[in-house]
C-alpha positions in Angstrom: 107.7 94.1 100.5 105.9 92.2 103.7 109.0 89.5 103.7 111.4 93.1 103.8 109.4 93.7 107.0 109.6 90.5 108.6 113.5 90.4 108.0 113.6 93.9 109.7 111.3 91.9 112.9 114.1 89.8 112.5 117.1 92.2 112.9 115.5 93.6 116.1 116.5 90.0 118.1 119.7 90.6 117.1 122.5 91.6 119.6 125.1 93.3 118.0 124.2 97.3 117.0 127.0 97.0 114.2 125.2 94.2 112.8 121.7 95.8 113.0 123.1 98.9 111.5 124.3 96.8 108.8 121.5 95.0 108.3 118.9 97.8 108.4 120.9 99.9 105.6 120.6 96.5 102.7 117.1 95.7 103.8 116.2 100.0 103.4 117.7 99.2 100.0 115.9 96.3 99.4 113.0 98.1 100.4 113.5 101.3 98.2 113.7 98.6 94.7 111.0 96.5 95.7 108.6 99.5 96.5 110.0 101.1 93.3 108.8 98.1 91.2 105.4 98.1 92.8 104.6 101.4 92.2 105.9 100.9 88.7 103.9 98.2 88.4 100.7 100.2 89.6 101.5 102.8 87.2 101.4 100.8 84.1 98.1 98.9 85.0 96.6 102.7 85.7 97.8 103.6 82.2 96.8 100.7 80.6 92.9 101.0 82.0 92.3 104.9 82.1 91.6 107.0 78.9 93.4 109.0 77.9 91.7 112.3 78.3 91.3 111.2 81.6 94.9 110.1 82.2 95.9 113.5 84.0 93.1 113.5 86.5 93.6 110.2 87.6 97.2 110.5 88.0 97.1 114.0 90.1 94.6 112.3 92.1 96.7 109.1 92.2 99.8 111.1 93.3 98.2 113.3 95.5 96.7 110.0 97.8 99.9 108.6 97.9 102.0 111.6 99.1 99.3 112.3 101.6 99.6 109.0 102.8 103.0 109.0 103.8 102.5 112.1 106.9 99.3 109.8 107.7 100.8 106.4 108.0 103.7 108.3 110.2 101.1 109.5 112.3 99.7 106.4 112.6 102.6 104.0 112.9 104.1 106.3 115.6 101.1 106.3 117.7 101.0 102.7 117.4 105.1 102.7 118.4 104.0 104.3 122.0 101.8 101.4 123.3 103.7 98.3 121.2 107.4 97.7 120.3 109.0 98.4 117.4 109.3 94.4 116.5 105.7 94.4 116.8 104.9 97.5 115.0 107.1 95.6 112.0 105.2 92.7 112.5 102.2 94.4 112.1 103.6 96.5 108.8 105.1 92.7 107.5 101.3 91.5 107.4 99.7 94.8 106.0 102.3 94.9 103.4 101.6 91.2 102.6 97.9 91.4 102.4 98.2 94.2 100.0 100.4 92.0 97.3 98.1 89.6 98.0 95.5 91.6 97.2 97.0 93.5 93.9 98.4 90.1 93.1 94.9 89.0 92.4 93.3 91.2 90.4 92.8 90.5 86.3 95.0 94.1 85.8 98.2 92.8 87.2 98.0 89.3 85.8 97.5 91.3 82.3 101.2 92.7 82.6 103.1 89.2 82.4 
């Protein structure tokens, strides 16, 4: 997902608006199946380590913080938009993205689903 961001950093040097139309559309669909797999990925390890009678209360929770995130990191990202460009601002996104796979990448949960 970060190396998604730091093609769309990329695509902002270019000159042609055809060709960063273009561009932007496959890398949004790369983006949509890569972040599809993740959270895939983050639903099996939760499944795996919760019980069961717990399962539902995890997962509302679960959804519920990742739908509220979305308005939040709009909020966020925006605000950040105003006072750096938009390459920087995917930039930025590319290494946050990347530290989190680095992060899940690491831990004994995800190594378990190989």
């Amino acid at each position: 997902v970060g190396g998604i961001y730091l093609l769309l950093w990329t695509v902002t040097w270019l000159p042609q608006p055809w060709l960063r139309a273009a561009l932007y559309a496959v890398l949004c669909l790369l983006y949509g199946a890569a972040t599809s797999a993740v959270g895939v990925a983050l639903n099996v390890v939760m499944m795996r380590n919760v019980d069961r009678e717990f399962l539902g209360r995890v997962g509302g929770v679960f959804n519920a913080l990742v739908c509220a995130s979305m308005p939040v990191a709009s909020l966020f990202f925006a605000a950040l938009q105003r006072v750096v460009p938009i390459s920087g601002v995917y930039l930025f996104t590319a290494a946050i993205a990347a530290a989190g796979f680095l992060l899940l990448s690491g831990r004994r949960e995800m190594a378990a689903l190989k």
